[in-house]
C-alpha positions as CSV (number, residue, x, y, z in Angstrom):
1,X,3.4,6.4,6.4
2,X,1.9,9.9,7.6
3,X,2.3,10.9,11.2
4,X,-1.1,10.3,11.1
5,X,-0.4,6.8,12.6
6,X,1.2,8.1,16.1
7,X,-1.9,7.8,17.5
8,X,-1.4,5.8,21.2
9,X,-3.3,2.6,20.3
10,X,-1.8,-0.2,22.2
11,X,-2.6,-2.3,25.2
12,X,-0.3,-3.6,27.5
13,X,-0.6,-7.1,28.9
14,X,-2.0,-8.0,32.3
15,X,-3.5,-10.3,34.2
16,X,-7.4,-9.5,34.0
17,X,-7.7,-8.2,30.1
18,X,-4.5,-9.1,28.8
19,X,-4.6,-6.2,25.9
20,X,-6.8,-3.9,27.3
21,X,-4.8,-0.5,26.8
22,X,-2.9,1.4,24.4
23,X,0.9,2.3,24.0
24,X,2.6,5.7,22.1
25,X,3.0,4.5,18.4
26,X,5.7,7.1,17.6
27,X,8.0,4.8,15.9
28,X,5.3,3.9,13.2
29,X,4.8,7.5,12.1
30,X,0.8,7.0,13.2
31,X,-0.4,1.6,14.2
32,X,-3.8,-20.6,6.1
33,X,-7.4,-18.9,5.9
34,X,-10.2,-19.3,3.5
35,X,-11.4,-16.1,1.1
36,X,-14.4,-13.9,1.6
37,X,-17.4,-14.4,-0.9
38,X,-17.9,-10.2,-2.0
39,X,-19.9,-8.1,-0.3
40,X,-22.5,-7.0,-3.0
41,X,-21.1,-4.3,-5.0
42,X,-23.2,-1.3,-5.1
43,X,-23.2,1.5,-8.3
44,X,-21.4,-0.3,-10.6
45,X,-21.2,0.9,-13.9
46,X,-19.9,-2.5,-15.0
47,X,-21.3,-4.9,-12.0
48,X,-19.1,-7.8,-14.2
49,X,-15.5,-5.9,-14.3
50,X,-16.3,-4.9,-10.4
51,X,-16.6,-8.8,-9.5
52,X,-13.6,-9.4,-11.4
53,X,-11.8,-6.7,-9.3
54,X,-12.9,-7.9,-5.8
55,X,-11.7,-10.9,-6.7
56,X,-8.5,-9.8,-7.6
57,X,-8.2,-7.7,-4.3
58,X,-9.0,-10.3,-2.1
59,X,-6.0,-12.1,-3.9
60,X,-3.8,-9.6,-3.7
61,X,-4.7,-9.4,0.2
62,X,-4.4,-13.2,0.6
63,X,-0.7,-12.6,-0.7
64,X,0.4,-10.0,1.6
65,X,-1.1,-11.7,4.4
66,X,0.9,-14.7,4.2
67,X,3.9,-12.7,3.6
68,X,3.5,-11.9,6.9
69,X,1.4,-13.7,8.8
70,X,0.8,-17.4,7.3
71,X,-1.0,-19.6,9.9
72,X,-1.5,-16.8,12.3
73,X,-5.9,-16.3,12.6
74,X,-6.5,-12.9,12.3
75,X,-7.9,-10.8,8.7
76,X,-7.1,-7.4,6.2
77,X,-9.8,-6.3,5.3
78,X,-10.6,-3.6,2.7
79,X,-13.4,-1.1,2.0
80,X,-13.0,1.2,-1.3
81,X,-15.3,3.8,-2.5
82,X,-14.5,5.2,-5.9
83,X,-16.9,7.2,-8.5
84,X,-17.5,4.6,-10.4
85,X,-18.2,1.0,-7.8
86,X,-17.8,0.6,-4.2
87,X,-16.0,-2.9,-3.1
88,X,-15.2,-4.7,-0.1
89,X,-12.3,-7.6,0.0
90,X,-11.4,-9.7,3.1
91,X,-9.0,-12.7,3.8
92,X,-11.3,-13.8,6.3
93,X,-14.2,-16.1,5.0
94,X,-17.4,-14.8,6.7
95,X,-15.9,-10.8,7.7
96,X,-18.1,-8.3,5.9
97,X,-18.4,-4.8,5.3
98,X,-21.1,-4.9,8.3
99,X,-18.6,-6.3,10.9
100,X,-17.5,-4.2,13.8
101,X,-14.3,-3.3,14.9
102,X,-12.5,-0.8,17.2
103,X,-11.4,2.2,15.3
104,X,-8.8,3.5,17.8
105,X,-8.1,7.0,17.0
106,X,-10.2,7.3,13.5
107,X,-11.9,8.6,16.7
108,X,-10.7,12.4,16.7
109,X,-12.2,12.7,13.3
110,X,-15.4,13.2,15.2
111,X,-14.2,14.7,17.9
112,X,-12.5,17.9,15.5
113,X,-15.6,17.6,13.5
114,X,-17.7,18.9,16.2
115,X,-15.4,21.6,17.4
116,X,-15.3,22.4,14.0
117,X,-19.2,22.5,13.2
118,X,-19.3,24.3,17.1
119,X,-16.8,26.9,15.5
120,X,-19.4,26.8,12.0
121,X,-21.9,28.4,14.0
122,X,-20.3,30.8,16.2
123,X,-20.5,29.0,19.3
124,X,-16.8,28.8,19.7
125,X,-13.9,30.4,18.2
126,X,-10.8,27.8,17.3
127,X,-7.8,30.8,18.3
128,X,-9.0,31.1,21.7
129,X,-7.2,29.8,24.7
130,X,-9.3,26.9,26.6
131,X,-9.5,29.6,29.3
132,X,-11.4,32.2,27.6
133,X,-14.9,33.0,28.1
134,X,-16.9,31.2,25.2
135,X,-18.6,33.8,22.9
136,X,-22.1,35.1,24.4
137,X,-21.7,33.4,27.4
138,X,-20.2,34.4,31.2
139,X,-18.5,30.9,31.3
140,X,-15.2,29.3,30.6
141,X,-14.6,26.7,27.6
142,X,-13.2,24.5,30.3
143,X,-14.6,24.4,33.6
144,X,-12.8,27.3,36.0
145,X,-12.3,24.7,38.6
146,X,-9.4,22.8,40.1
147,X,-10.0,20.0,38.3
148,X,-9.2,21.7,35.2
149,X,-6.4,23.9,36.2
150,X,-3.9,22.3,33.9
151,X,-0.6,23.4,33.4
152,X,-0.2,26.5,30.5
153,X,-4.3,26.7,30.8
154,X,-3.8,30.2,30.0
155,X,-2.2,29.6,26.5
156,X,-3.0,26.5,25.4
157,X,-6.1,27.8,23.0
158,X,-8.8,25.1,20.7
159,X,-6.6,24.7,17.7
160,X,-2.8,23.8,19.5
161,X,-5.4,21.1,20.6
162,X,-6.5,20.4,17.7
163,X,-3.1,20.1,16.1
164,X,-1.5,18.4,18.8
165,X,0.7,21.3,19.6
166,X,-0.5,21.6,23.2
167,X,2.0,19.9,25.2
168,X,-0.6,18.2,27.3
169,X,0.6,15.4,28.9
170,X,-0.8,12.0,27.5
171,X,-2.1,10.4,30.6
172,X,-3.5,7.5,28.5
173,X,-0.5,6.7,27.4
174,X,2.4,8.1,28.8
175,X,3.9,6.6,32.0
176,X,3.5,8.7,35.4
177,X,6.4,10.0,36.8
178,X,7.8,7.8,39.4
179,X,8.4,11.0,41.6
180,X,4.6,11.8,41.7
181,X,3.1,11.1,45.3
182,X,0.6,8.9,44.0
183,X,-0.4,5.0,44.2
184,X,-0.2,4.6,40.3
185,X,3.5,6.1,40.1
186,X,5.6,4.4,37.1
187,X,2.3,3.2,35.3
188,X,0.2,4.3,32.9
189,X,-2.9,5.7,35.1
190,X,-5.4,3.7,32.6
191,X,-3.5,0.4,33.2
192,X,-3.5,0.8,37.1
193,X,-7.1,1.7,37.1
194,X,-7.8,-1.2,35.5
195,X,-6.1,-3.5,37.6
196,X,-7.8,-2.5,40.3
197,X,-11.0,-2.1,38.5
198,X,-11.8,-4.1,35.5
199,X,-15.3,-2.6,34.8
200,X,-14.2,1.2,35.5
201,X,-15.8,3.9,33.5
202,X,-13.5,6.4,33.1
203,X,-14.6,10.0,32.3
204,X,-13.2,13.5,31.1
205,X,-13.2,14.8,34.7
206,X,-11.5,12.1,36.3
207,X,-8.5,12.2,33.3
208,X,-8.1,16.2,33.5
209,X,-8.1,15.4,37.2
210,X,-4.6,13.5,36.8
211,X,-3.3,15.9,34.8
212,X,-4.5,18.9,37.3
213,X,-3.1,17.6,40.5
214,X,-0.1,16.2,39.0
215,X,1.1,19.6,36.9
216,X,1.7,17.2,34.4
217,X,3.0,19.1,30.6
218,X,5.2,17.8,28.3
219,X,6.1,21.3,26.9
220,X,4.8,25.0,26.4
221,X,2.2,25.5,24.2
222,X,2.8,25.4,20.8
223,X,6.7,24.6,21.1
224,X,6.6,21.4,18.5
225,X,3.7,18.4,17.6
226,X,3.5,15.6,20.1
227,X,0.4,13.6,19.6
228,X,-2.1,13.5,22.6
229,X,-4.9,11.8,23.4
230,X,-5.5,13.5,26.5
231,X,-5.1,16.6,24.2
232,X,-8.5,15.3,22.3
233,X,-10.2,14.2,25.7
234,X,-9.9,18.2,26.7
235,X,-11.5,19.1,23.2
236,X,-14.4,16.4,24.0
237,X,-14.6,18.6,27.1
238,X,-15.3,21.4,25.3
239,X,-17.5,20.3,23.0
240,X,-19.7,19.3,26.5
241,X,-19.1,22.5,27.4
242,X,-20.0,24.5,24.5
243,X,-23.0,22.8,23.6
244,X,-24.7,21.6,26.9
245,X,-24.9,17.5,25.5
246,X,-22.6,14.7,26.5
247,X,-20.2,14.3,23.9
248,X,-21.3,10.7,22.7
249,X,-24.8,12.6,22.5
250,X,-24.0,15.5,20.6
251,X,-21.5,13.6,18.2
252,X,-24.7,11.0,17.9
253,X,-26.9,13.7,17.2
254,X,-25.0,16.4,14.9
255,X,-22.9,13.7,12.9
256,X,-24.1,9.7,13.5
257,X,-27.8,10.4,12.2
258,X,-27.5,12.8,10.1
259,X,-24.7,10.7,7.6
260,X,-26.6,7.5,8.1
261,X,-24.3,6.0,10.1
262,X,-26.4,3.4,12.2
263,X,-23.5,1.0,13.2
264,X,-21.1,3.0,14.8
265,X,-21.4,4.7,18.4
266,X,-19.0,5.7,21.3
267,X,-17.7,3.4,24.3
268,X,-18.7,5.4,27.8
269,X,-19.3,2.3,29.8
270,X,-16.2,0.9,31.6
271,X,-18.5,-2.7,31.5
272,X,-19.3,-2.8,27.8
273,X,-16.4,-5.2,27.2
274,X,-18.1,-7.0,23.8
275,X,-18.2,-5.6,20.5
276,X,-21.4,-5.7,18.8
277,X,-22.5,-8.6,16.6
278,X,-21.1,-9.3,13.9
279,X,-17.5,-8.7,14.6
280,X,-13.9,-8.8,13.3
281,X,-11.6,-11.2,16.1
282,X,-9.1,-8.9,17.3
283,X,-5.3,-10.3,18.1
284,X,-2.1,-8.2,19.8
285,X,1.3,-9.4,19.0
286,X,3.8,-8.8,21.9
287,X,6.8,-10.7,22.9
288,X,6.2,-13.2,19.8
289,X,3.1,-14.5,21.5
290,X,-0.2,-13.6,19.9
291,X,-2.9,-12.0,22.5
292,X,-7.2,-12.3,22.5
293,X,-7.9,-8.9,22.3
294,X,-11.2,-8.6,21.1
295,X,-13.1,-7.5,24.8
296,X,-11.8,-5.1,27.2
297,X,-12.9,-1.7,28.8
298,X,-12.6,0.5,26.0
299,X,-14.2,3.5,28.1
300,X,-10.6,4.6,28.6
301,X,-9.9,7.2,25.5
302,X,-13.2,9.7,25.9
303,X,-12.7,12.2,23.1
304,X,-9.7,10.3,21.4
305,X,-10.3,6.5,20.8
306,X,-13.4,4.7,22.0
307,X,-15.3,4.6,18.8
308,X,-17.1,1.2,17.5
309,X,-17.7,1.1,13.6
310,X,-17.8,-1.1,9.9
311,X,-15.5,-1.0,7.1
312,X,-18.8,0.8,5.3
313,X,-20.2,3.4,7.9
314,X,-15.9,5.0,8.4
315,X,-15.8,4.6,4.5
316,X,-18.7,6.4,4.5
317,X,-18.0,8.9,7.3
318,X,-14.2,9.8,5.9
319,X,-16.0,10.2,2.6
320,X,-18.7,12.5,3.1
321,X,-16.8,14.6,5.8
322,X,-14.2,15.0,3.0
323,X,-16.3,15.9,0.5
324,X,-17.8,18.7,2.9
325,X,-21.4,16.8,2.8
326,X,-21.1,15.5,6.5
327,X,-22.5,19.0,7.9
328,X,-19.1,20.8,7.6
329,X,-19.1,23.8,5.0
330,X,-16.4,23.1,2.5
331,X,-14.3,26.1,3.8
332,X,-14.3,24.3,7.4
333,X,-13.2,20.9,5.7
334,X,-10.4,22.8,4.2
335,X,-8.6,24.7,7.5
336,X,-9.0,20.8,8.9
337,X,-6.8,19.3,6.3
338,X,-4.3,21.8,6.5
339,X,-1.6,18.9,7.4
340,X,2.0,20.4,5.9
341,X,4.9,19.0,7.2
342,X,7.0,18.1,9.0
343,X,4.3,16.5,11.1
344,X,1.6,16.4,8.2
345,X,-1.1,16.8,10.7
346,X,-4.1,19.5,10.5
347,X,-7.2,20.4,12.6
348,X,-7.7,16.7,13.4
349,X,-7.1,15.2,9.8
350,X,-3.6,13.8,8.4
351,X,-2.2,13.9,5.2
352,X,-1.6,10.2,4.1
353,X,2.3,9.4,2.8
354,X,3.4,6.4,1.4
355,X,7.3,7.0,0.0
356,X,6.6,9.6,-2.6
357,X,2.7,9.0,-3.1
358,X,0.7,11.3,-1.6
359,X,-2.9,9.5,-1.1
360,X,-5.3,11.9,0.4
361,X,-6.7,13.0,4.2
362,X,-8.0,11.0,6.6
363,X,-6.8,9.3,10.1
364,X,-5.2,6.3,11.1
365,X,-5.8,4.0,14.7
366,X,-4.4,1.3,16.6
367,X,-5.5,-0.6,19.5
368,X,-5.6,-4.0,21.1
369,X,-6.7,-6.3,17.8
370,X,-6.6,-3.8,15.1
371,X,-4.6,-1.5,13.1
372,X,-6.8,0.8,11.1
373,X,-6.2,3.4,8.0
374,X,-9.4,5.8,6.7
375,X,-8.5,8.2,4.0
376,X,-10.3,9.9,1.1
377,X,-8.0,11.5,-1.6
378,X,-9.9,14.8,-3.3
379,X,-7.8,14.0,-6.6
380,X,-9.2,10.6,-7.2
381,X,-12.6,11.1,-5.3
382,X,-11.3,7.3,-3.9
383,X,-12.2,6.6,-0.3
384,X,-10.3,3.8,1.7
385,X,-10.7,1.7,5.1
386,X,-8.0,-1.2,5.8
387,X,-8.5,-2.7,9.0
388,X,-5.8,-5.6,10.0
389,X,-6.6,-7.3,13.1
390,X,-3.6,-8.4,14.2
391,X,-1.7,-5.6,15.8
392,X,2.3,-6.2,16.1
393,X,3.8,-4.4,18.8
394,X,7.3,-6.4,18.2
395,X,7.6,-4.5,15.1
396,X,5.1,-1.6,14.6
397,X,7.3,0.3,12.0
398,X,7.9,-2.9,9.9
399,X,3.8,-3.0,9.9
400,X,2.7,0.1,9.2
401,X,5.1,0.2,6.2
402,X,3.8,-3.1,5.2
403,X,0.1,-2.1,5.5
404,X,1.5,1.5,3.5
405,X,2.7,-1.0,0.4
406,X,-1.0,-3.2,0.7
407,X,-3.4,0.2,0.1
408,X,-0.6,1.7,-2.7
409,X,-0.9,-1.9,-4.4
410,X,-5.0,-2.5,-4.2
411,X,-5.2,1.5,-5.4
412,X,-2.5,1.0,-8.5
413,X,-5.1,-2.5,-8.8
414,X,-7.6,-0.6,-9.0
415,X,-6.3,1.9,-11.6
416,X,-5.6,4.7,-9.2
């Protein structure tokens, strides 16, 4: 798998939303039930060889699933878009291409999209430190204010964010140091918010806060990769910044409408536990016991992880932003899927590995419920989304390969 997957996806039991957050994913490189009647095939050149091939997915899906999870509920689900048909395949009887799921860190797609369009049209400039005075204007990318005064603020510029070569400490998902002087001390700041509030809404400010007062890096800028979501939550910052719109409004405005993509929106409301109807049931697999984790307070990852979506609007998204039609000039899609090893990971896009196959750009996300993989490969002009809602933190690595050997097999299917 591509390092794409080390996104920090995974809650951690406790007592009021037993799943609720996200743990680092490092070790993955990133994360009996009745068939699904097809989703209706659209632009088929040969609407009865497409049938037969949804069938045969949603077999081939069916297998690997019990492989692995016989008798456990949960789903795979899988949305293809190649030049000839478009199909959809589920081991779930009723889940759709319409049903909504949390996409985890398929998230920072967005989020590097807008810097990226921001950087299109001269408003920013991806080389300059967060510090620097953004062009035509008298004030700072990030606020000049305590709150912001994060370690290395100096020389930590747009694209070490964007590559996650900043250092920035991960406060979403890295545990505090138990020598700060502070209440949450040994705990992920998220989960201990959380605790004490279930319905917080937690916000850019308040995150860079934590990482202000505390001094908080994990290295100098540009040392080595280590994936960040607070890294991403600065660059949603930024965007605000640059463009004068809350994020969720500018990324609704500049990328949602304009690629038709009228099911998916941003979490900012610590109380919006539900997912919107229809959905995909979400499970978290930790200590052998299998976790609800479809509702929780997924305000937590601004920037990084909070985004709601279908198997058909990401498909869609991954597609058109790789094809440079989702507002992006093709020269800007290009500098974001510079991914070269060792870490494989550009301006917000990863190169997806599986063994020797090398299947394309894209992103990958995991949290409580679901495990999710988004790639388009320019060779093949094939787009894929495989969401699995069951997400095994008892052996992360063992399923991210296994989901890595599911998308090679329905491709190779497929005749790809």
């Amino acid at each position: 798998m591509s390092h794409a997957d080390e996104p920090g996806d995974l809650p951690s039991p406790g007592p009021v939303q037993p799943l609720s957050r996200r743990a680092l994913l490092q070790a993955a490189g990133l994360v009996g039930l009745a068939l699904l009647a097809p989703a209706p095939l659209v632009g088929c050149r040969d609407s009865g060889r497409g049938a037969d091939l949804v069938g045969d997915l949603r077999r081939l899906l069916q297998a690997r699933w019990n492989d692995r999870y016989a008798g456990r509920p949960g789903s795979l689900s899988l949305q293809v878009l190649t030049p000839s048909c478009d199909y959809f395949a589920s081991t779930l009887e009723g889940v759709t291409a319409g049903h909504h799921f949390r996409a985890a860190s398929t998230t920072k797609t967005f989020t590097a999209a807008s810097i990226m369009l921001l950087d299109q049209r001269g408003l920013l400039r991806i080389d300059d430190p967060v510090s620097a005075v953004m062009p035509g204007r008298s004030d700072t990318y990030l606020p000049n204010t305590p709150g912001y005064a994060i370690p290395y603020r100096n020389q930590i510029t747009i694209r070490h964010l964007l590559r996650h070569r900043a250092g920035v400490f991960d406060v979403t998902n890295q545990v505090i140091p138990l020598t700060a002087d502070v209440p949450y001390a040994g705990r992920r700041y998220p989960d201990w918010l959380t605790d004490e509030d279930p319905l917080h809404t937690f916000t850019k400010d308040e995150l860079a806060g934590v990482l202000a007062t505390l001094q908080l890096a994990n290295f100098a800028p540009g040392a080595r990769y280590s994936y960040s979501d607070s890294g991403f939550m600065l660059l949603g910052k930024i965007v605000e910044q640059v463009s004068g719109l809350p994020l969720h409004v500018f990324k609704t405005r500049e990328l949602l409408q304009p690629n038709g993509l009228t099911q998916t929106h941003f979490i900012t409301d610590g109380a919006e536990w539900a997912l919107p109807f229809p959905f995909i049931e979400g499970y978290t697999l930790a200590g052998s016991t299998l976790y609800p984790a479809t509702e929780y307070n997924y305000s937590y990852d601004p920037g990084s992880g909070n985004l709601i979506t279908t198997p058909a609007d990401l498909a869609r998204w991954i597609r058109r932003l790789l094809r440079g039609e989702a507002g992006l000039t093709p020269a800007q899609v290009a500098r974001m899927g510079e991914a070269e090893a060792p870490d494989y990971y550009g301006l917000g896009l990863a190169r997806r590995l599986v063994g020797a196959l090398d299947l394309g750009l894209g992103h990958t996300g995991a949290t409580a419920g679901c495990a999710t993989f988004a790639f388009h490969d320019p060779k093949t002009d094939v787009t894929r989304v495989l969401q699995c809602s069951i997400l095994d933190t008892d052996d992360m690595l063992g399923e991210s390969q296994w989901i890595g050997s599911i998308e090679a097999d329905a491709l190779k299917l497929l005749g790809y």
